[in-house]
Every structure is written in C-alpha cells, then in structure tokens.
C-alpha positions, 0 to 999 in steps of 0.5 A, a space after each residue: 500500500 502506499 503512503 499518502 505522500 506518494 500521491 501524485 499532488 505531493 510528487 508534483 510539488 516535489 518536482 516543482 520545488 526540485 526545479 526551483 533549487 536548480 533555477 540558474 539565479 541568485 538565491 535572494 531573487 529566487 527567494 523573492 519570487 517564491 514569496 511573491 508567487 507565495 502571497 498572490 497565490 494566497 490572495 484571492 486574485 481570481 484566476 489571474 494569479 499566474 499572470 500577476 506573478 508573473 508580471 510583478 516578478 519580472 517588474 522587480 526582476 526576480 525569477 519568475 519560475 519560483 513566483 509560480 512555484 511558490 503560487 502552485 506549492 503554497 496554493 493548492 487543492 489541499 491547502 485552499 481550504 485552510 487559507 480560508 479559514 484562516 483568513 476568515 478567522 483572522 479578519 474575524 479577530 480584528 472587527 469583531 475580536 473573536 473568531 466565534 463572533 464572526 462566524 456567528 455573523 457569516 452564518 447568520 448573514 449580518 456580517 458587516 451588513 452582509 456579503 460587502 461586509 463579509 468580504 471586507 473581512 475576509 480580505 482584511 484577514 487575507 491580507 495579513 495571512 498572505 504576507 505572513 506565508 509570503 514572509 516565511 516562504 522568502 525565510 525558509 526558501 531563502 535558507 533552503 537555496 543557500 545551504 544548496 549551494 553552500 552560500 551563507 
C-alpha cells in the first residue's frame, strides 16, 4: 500500500520545488519570487494569479519560475481550504475580536451588513495571512537555496 505522500499532488510539488533549487539565479531573487508567487497565490486574485506573478516578478526582476512555484506549492487543492479559514478567522479577530463572533455573523448573514461586509473581512484577514506565508516562504526558501549551494 502506499503512503499518502506518494500521491501524485505531493510528487508534483516535489518536482516543482526540485526545479526551483536548480533555477540558474541568485538565491535572494529566487527567494523573492517564491514569496511573491507565495502571497498572490494566497490572495484571492481570481484566476489571474499566474499572470500577476508573473508580471510583478519580472517588474522587480526576480525569477519568475519560483513566483509560480511558490503560487502552485503554497496554493493548492489541499491547502485552499485552510487559507480560508484562516483568513476568515483572522479578519474575524480584528472587527469583531473573536473568531466565534464572526462566524456567528457569516452564518447568520449580518456580517458587516452582509456579503460587502463579509468580504471586507475576509480580505482584511487575507491580507495579513498572505504576507505572513509570503514572509516565511522568502525565510525558509531563502535558507533552503543557500545551504544548496553552500552560500551563507
């Protein structure tokens, strides 16, 4: 029997992310880009994301290729349902103070006076979970490329 990790969603992010520690760039852009792909890929853009990863890395230069890594890696079928939550939870902390509040609000419909207010918390709440994954990815895939390849 094998193990849930060899199904074939992991062993394409493996592979992904096997061709971002072998990008020919420096280990901070590569980071950068990863980030970038990071954060856009778990804001809601709407299907755009790719496109704008694309268009924001090559704007600052940074290596497009790990921008839509790190979007695929971070943001995924198995992932997506959890940054939700999250970012629902988190937006609920800051407008109403709790989480149980404004679930109680998403599930009576009187969130914010309903779906604009709902959306406003949820992107309130999305806005500082992606920056913090985008701010971790940069940290660890930082640190990942340089021990790669023996930099410091």
């Amino acid at each position: 029997m094998k193990r849930i990790f060899d199904t074939f969603l992991v062993q394409r992010l493996k592979q992904m992310f096997a061709k971002v520690a072998h990008l020919n760039d420096t280990p901070e852009k590569i980071a950068a880009g990863f980030a970038i792909g990071a954060f856009i890929g778990v804001f809601p853009t709407f299907w755009l994301g790719g496109i704008i990863t694309v268009a924001l890395c090559a704007l600052f230069r940074l290596n497009y290729v790990a921008g839509f890594a790190g979007s695929t890696i971070i943001m995924n079928p198995v992932t997506t349902p959890l940054f939700w939550l999250l970012s629902a939870a988190v937006g609920g902390l800051i407008f109403f103070g709790d989480v149980g509040t404004a679930m109680a609000a998403f599930r009576n419909h009187n969130g914010l006076n309903h779906w604009g207010g709902m959306a406003l918390i949820y992107a309130a709440g999305n806005i500082i979970v992606s920056s913090v994954v985008a701010a971790v990815s940069y940290y660890v895939v930082l640190r990942i490329m340089r021990s790669k390849r023996g930099n410091k």
